[in-house]
Structures are given as C-alpha cells and as structure tokens.
C-alpha positions as CSV (number, residue, x, y, z in Angstrom):
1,X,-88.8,-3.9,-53.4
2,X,-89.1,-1.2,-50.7
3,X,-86.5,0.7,-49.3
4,X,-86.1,-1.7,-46.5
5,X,-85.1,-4.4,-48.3
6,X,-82.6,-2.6,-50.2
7,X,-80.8,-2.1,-46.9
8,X,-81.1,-5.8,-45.9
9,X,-79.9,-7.2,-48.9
10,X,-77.0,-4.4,-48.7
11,X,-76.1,-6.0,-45.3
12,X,-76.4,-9.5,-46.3
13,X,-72.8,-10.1,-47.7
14,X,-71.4,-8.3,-44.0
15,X,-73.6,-10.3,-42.5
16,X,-72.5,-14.0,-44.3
17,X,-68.9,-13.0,-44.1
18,X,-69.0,-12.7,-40.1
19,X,-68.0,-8.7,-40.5
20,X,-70.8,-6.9,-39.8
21,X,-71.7,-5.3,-36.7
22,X,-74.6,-6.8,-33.9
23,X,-76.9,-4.3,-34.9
24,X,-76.5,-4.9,-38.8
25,X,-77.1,-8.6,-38.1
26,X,-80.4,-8.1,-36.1
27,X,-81.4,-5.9,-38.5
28,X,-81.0,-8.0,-41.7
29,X,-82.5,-11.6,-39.4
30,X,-85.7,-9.5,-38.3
31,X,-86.4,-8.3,-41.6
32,X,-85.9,-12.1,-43.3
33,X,-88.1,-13.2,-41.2
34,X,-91.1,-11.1,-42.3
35,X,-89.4,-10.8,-46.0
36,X,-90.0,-14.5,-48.1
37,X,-88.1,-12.7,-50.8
38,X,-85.3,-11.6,-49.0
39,X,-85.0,-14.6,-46.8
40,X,-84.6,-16.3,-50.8
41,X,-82.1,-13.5,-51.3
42,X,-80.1,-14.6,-48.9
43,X,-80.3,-18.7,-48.8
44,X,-79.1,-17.6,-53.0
45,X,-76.1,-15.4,-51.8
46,X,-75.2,-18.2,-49.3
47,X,-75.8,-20.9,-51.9
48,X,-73.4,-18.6,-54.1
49,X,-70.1,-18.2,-51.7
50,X,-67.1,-20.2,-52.2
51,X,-66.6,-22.6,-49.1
52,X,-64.4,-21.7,-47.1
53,X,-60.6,-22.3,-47.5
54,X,-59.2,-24.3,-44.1
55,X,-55.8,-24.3,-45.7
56,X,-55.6,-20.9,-46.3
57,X,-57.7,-19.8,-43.0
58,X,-54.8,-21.9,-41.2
59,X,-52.5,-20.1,-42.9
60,X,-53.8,-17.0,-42.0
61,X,-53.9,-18.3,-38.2
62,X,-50.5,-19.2,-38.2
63,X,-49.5,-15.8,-39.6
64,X,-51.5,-14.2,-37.1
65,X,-49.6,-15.5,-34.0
66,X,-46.7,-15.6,-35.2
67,X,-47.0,-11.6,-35.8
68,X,-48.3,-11.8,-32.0
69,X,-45.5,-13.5,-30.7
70,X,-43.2,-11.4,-32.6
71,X,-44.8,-8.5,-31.3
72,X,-44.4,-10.0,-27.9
73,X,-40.7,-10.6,-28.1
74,X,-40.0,-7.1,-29.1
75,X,-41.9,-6.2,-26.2
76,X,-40.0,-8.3,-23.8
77,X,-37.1,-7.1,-25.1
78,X,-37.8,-3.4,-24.8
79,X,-38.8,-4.0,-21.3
80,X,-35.0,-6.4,-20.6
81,X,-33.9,-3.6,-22.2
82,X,-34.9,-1.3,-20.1
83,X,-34.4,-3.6,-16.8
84,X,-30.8,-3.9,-17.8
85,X,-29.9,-0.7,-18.5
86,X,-31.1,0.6,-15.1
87,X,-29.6,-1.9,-13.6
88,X,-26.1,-0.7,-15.2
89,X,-27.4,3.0,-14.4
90,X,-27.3,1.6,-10.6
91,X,-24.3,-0.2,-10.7
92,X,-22.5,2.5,-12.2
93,X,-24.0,5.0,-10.1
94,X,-23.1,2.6,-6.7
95,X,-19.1,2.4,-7.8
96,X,-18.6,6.0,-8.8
97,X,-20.5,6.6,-5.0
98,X,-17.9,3.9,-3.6
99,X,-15.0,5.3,-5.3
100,X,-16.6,8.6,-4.7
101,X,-16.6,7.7,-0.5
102,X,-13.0,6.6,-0.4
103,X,-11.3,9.4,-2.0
104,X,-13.0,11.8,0.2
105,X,-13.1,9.4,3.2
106,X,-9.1,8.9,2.5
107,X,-8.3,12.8,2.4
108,X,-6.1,14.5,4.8
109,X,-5.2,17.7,5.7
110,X,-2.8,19.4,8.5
111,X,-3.9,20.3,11.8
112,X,-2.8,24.1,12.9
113,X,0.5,24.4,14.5
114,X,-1.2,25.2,18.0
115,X,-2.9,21.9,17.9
116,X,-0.3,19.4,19.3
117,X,3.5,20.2,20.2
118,X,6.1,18.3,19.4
119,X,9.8,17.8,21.2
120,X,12.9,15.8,21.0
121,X,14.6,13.4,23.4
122,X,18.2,11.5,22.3
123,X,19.3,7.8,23.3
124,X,22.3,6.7,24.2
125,X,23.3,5.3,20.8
126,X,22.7,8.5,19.1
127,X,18.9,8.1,18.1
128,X,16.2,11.2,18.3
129,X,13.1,10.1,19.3
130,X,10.5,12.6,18.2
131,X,7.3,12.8,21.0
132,X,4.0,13.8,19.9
133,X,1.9,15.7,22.7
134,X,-1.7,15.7,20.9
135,X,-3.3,18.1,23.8
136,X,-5.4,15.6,24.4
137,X,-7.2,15.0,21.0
138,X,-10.3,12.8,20.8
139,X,-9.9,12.6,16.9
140,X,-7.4,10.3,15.2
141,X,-3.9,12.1,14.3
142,X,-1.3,11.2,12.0
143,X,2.1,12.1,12.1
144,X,3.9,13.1,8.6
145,X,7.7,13.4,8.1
146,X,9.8,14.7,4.8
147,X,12.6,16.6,4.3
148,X,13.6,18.9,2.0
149,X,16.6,20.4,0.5
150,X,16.7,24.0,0.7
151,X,19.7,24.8,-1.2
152,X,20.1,22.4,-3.4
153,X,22.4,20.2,-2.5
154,X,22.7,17.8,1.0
155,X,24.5,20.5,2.8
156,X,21.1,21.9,4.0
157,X,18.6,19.5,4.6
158,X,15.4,20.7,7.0
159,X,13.4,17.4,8.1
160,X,9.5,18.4,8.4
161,X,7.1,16.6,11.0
162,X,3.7,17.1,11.2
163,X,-0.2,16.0,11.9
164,X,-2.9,15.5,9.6
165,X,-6.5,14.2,10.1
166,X,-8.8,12.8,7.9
167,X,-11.8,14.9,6.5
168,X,-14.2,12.8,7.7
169,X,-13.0,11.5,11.1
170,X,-15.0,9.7,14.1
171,X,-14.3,10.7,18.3
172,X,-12.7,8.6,19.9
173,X,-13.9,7.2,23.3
174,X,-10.6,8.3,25.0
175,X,-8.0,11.3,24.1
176,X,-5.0,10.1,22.3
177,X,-2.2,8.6,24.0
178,X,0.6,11.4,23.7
179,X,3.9,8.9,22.8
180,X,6.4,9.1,19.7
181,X,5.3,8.3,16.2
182,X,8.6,9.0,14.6
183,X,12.3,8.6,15.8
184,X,15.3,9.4,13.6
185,X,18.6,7.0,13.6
186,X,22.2,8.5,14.5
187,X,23.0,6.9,10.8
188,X,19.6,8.1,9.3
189,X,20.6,11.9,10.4
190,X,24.3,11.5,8.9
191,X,23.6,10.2,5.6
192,X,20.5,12.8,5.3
193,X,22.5,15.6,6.3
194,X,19.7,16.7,8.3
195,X,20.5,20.5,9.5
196,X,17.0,21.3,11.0
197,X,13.9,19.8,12.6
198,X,10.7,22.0,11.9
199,X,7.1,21.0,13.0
200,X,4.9,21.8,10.7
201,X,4.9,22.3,7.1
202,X,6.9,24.9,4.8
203,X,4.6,27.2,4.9
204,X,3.4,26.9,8.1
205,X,6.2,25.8,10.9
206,X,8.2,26.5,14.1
207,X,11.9,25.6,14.8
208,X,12.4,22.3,16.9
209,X,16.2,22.2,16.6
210,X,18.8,23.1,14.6
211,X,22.0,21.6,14.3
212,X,24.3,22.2,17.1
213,X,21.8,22.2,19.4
214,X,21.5,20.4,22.6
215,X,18.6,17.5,22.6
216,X,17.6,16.2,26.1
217,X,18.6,12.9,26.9
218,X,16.0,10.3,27.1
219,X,14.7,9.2,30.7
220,X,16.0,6.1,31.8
221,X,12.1,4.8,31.1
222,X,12.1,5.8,27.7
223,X,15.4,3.7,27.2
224,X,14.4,1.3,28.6
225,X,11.1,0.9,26.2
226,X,13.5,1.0,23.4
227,X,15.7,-1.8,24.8
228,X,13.3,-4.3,24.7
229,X,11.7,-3.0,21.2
230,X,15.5,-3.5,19.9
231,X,14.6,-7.2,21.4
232,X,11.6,-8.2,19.6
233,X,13.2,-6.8,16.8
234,X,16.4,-8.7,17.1
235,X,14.3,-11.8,17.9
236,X,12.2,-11.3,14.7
237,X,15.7,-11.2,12.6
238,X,16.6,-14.2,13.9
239,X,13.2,-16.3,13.3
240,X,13.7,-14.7,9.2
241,X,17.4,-15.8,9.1
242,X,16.5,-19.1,10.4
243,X,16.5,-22.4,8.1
244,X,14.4,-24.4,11.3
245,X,10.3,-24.8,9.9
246,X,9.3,-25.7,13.7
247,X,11.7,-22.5,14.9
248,X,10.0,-20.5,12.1
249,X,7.0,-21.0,12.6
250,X,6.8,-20.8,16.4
251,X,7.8,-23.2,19.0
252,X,5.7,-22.9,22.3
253,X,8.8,-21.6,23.9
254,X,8.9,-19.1,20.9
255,X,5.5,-18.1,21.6
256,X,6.4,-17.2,25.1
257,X,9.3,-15.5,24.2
258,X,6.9,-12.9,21.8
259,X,3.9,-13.1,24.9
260,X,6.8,-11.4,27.2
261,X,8.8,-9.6,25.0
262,X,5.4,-7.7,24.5
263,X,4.3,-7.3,28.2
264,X,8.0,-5.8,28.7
265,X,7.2,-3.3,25.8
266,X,4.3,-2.0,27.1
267,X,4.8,-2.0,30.6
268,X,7.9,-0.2,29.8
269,X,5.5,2.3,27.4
270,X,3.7,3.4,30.3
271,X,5.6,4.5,32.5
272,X,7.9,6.8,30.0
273,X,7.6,10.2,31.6
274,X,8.4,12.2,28.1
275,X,4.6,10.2,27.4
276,X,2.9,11.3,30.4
277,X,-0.5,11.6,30.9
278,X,-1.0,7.7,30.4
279,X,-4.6,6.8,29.1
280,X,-4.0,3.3,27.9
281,X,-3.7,-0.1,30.2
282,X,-0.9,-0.4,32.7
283,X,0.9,-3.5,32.3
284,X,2.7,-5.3,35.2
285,X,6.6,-5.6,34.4
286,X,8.7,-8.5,34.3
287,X,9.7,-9.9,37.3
288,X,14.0,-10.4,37.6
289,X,13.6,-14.3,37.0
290,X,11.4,-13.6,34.0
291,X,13.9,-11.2,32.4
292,X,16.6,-13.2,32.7
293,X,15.8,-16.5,31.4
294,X,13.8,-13.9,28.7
295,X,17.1,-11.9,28.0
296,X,19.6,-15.4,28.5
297,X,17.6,-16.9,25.5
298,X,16.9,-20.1,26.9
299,X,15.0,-22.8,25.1
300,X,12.5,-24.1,27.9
C-alpha cells in the first residue's frame, strides 16, 4: 500500500460521516476509482457503520432550532430593548424641553422706570383709577401691584405698581392702548392703610402720591366708562343671585341687555381723554332711547 492510499483511507471515515471538506472528497472518489483495494476498503468501512439514528438525528434537529429560536428571541429583545429605551430617551427629553419652554416662556421681568409713566385720576365715589401710558409699546406689558409695610405695622403702607414683560415676547401689530390696568377702591385704600403710591419696584421707583395729596378728578368720560362697567357688573350680580334657569342662562332680551351694555363700555373707553392716543376700534354710543329702556330695565 503506497503512500496514497494511506491518505485515502485516512479520509474515508470524513468522507462517510458527511464532514470532510470538497476537496478531501474528490480526492478520496478519484483515487477509488483507480484503487480496487481501496474502493473494498471503503464499501467494508461503510458495511461497518452503525445506521443512522432518526430518533436521535430528530432530536438533535429539534435541539438545534430551538437554540436558534432562542437565539432569535434574545435578539429581538435586545433590539425592543433598545427601541424602547430610546423611545423613553425622547419622551423624556421632549417633556423636560416642554417644561423647559414654559418656565422660560412664562418669565417676567420689570421694564425700566423711563419706559411707561403712570398717573392717578379719582371718581366721584372715592375710587383711584391708576392710568398706564406705555409710550407707545409694540411688546405686551403687564401691570404688577403689591404693597408693603415699611414699618411694620398698617400705619405705613406704600402700594407698588409696576410693568413687566415676558422674556420671550412677540410685536405686536399696533402700540398698546395706553388705558388703566389697576384702580384702587375708597374702601380698599382705608382698610390697607395705604400712605404712598410708587411706580416701580423698591428698589427702583418714583413717588406717584403720597397721602394728603391732591389726585385729579376724573373727566366726565372716564366716569362715565366706569358707570356703565358698575352696570354690567351689577347686571352680572343679579343673573348669580337669581333662582330663574331661563333668566340664568340668558333670555334673548338678556342677551341684548349684555350686546349693549358692552357697546356702552367701549364706546365710552374711547373717548376717555386720561387714555388718549386711541388705537383700538371706535364704537358708536347709545342713542337716548337705547339708554333708557337699557338703564329702566325693561323686559322686552
């Protein structure tokens, strides 16, 4: 036996058991077929191996995929893993960015003193209506009021109006409409003890009024305007106090009464001189007829 058939019938077991490579297969065929010994060899080896075991070859197969299909799930879960928790990494991400927007979106801060001006008027029943004159601002102002007690006790109470604007604002189309975003009651002033107006802020301010000082009285315009806002609010008491359902919840003639009651309060707005220059709508007054049966409360 010659040195090639020593490798052949090395080969041969690969070869029968399905394991050996292409080129250890072609080897060990070719040389069979020019090798009557070897090719004898072989059918012997063949003769010699156990049959094959189905059960245990299913066995095996089964095994096999169900180590592929576990292998499978653990990838899909890796990648759901993965999907959900950048999913959460967005959602997290888009609220902190939403809270995030608001709080800076709903910060204020005070406009300098030399920015708007403010000044006082008093109506007849004792009331200070406080006028805002925002020079004309395209940005959005907001009026703050507090007081504070400088000396401890009620005796010397300084009431503190202001503006502020947001940190991020937007321009308006038109300037602001100068008008009054506070006024004071005759009762709220008593019971507070208020001493001094300031506009401004403690640390930055100037002297409105102190106490014992004269206040302007209001035009006759500006009185007016407050009449008939004393109106809708009287009107408003009543439909609260009332026990009616079809009163309550608004009668056509109840719906009128509103429709004027609010053409009367802003056609009176406009024309108040303290409020002067006007940049909103004119609004054609009442006519007599219409504020009488208006103010005489009648039903149709």
């Amino acid at each position: 036996m010659n040195k090639e058939c020593e490798i052949a019938r090395d080969l041969m077991p690969l070869v029968l058991d399905e394991v050996a490579s292409g080129g250890s297969k072609t080897l060990v065929y070719d040389h069979v077929v020019g090798c009557a010994e070897c090719a004898a060899y072989m059918d012997k080896l063949k003769n010699d191996m156990p049959a094959p075991d189905e059960s245990r070859q299913e066995e095996e197969k089964q095994a096999f995929a169900q180590a592929t299909e576990k292998l499978k799930k653990k990838k899909r879960q890796r990648v759901l893993r993965s999907v959900l928790l950048g999913a959460l990494a967005a959602c997290v991400l888009l609220i902190a960015g939403y809270f995030g927007y608001w709080q800076i979106t709903g910060l204020k801060s005070q406009i300098p003193l030399d920015a708007y001006d403010i000044s006082l008027a008093r109506l007849e029943d004792g009331s200070i209506v406080v006028t805002a004159d925002y020079h004309g601002s395209r940005t959005p102002l907001y009026a703050t009021s507090f007081f504070e007690d400088l000396i401890g006790d009620k005796r010397g109470v300084t009431e503190y109006i202001g503006m502020e604007k947001y940190w991020i604002s937007h321009e308006m189309e038109y300037p602001m409409q100068n008008g009054s975003p506070i006024s004071f009651s005759a009762d709220y002033l008593e019971r507070h003890s208020i001493q001094e107006i300031r506009q401004g802020t403690p640390k930055d301010y100037r002297t409105v009024w102190k106490k014992g000082d004269s206040i302007p009285a209001a035009s006759p315009e500006m009185e007016e305007f407050y009449f008939w806002l004393g109106e809708w609010d009287r009107m408003y008491d009543r439909l609260s106090e009332t026990t009616d359902e079809v009163i309550r919840f608004g009668s056509e003639a109840i719906q009128t009464r509103f429709m004027l009651l609010r053409q009367a309060i802003e056609a009176a707005e406009s024309i108040v001189p303290e409020w002067q220059p006007w940049v909103g709508m004119d609004v054609k007054p009442l006519d007599e007829n219409t504020r009488k049966w208006l103010l005489d409360g009648a039903e149709e």
